[in-house]
C-alpha positions in Angstrom: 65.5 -50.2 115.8 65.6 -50.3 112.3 68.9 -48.9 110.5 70.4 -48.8 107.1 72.7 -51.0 105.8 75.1 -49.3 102.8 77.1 -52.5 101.3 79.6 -50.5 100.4 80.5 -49.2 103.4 80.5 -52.7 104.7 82.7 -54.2 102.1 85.0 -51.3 102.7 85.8 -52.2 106.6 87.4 -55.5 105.6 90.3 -57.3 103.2 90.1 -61.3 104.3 89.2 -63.1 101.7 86.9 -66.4 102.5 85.9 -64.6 105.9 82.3 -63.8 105.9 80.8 -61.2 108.6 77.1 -61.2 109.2 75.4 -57.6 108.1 72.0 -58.6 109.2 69.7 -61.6 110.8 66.2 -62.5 110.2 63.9 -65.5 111.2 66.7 -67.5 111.9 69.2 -66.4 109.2 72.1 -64.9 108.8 72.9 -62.2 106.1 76.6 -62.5 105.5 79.5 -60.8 103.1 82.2 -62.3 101.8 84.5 -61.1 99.8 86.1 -63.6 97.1 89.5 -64.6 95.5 90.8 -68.0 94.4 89.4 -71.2 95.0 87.5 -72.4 98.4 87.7 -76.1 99.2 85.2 -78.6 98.0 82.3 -79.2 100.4 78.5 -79.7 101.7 76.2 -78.3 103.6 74.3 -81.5 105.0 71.1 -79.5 106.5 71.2 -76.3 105.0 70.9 -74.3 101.5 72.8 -71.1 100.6 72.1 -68.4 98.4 75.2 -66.7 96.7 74.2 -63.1 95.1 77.0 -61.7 93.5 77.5 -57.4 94.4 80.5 -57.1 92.7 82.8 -58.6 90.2 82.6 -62.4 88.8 81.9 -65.5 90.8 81.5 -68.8 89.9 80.5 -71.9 92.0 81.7 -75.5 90.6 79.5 -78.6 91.0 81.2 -82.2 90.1 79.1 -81.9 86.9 79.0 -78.4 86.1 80.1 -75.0 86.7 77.8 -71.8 87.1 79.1 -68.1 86.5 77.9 -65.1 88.4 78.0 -61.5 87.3 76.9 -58.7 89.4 73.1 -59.0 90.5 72.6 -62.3 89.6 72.2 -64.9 92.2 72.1 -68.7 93.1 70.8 -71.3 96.0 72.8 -74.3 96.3 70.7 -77.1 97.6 71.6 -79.0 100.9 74.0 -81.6 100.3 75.3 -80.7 97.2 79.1 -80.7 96.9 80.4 -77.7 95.6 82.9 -75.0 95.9 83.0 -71.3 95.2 85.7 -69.3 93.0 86.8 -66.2 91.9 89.2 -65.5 89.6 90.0 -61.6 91.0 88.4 -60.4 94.0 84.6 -60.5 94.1 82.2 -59.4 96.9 79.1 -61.6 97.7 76.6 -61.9 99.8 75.6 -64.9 101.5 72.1 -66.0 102.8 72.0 -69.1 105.3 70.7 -70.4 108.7 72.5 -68.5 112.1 75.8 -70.5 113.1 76.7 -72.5 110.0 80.4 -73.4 109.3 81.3 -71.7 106.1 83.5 -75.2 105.2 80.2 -77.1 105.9 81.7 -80.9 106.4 85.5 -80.4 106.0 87.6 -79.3 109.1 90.2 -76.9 107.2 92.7 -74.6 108.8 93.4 -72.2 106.4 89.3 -71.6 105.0 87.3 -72.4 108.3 86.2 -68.8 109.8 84.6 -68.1 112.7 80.8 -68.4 112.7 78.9 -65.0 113.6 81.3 -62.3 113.4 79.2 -59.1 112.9 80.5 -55.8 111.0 
């Protein structure tokens, strides 16, 4: 069954920061929602790509040679591989396109930023 997704009704059922929840699936991929404050730990993705599209507030993700800001609607894919991390200075809310079951901390093993893959709201 088809049914309606209102993003902000699904932003407003959670206050983690870093701890995305999938909102959707399709073909494989998982449409997830973070919401955003301070800075997430340098890392890669080694077989997937992500696309960050920024719903509400600033965003910015840092590359080792650059730094690109997001404003609400505008949007980004970070290829595989490359290292980077994801920032915001006051709380933002972003959503998150990748393949089903990938570890949001990609290569690193971290206790604080590691959330548990597939948790649906």
């Amino acid at each position: 069954m088809t049914v309606k997704i209102n993003l902000v009704e699904k932003f407003g059922l959670f206050n983690e920061h870093w701890r995305p929840k999938v909102i959707a699936n399709l073909n494989g991929q998982e449409i997830k929602i973070i919401k955003a404050q301070g800075e997430f730990p340098w890392h890669h993705h080694e077989n997937e790509d992500e696309f960050f599209m920024v719903w509400k507030g600033q965003f910015r993700v840092e590359f080792r040679d650059r730094i690109v800001r997001l404003g609400p609607g505008e949007c980004l894919v970070v290829p595989r591989g490359m290292e980077h991390r994801t920032c915001a200075d006051e709380e933002a809310e972003v959503l998150c396109f990748e393949p089903g079951g990938v570890l949001n901390t990609g290569n690193i093993a971290d206790d604080i930023f590691t959330a548990p893959s597939g948790v649906k709201i």
